[in-house]
C-alpha positions in Angstrom: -15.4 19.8 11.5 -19.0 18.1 11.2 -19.0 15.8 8.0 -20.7 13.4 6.5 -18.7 10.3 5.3 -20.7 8.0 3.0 -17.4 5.9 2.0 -13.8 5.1 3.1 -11.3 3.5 0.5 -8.4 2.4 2.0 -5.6 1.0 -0.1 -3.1 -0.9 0.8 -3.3 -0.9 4.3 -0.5 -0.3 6.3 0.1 -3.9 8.9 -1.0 -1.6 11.6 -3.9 -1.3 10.3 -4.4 -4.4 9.3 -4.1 -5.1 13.4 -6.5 -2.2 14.5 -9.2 -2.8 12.5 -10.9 -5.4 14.2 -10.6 -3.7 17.1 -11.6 -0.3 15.9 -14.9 -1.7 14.3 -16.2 -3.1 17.5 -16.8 0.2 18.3 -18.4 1.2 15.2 -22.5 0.5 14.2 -22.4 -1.9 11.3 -23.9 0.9 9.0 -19.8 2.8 9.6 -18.1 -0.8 9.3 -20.1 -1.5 6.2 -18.9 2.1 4.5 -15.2 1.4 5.1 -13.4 -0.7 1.9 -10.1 -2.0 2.1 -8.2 -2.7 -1.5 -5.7 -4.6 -1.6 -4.6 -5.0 -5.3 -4.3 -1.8 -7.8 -7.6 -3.0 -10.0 -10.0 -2.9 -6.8 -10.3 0.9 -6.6 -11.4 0.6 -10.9 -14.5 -0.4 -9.5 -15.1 2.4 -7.3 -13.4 5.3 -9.0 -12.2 6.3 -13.0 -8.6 5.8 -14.0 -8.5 9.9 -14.8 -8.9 10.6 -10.8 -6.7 8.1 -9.0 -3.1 8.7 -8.6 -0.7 7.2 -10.9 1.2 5.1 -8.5 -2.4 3.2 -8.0 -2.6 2.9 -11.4 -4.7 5.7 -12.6 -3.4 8.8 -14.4 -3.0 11.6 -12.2 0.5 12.4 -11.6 1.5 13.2 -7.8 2.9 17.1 -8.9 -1.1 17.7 -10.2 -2.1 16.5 -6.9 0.3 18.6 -5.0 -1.7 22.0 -6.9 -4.3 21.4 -4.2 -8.1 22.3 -4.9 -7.8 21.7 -8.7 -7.2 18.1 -8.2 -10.6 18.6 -6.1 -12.0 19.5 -8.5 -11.9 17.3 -10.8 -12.3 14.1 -8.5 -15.7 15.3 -7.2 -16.9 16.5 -10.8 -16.2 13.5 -12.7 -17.4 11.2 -9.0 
């Protein structure tokens, strides 16, 4: 599926991926490396994203059963981004 991706938050990368990355990004141009954010503590993604769209286990409000009804949790992640 052709796509454009203008950002990548990862949070709390799994160890494997912690051992990939440097790998992986060799093969990347620097304008892909430079779109992919790793966050590591739960007030990181704040800065990227409002409390109302992140999950609550990350610390934000949305509970995992809302996120499981599919295209309304869409929704309202790409309205209110």
């Amino acid at each position: 599926m052709p796509t454009r991706v203008k950002g990548l938050q990862i949070i709390h990368e799994s160890f494997i991926v912690r051992i990939a990355w440097p790998v992986m990004k060799q093969f990347m141009s620097e304008k892909i490396r430079n779109r992919v954010l790793f966050h590591s503590k739960n007030e990181d993604p704040y800065k990227y994203f409002p409390p109302s769209v992140l999950p609550a286990k990350y610390g934000g409000e949305v509970l995992s059963s809302h996120m499981q009804e599919g295209f309304e949790w869409i929704k309202k992640v790409n309205k209110e981004h």
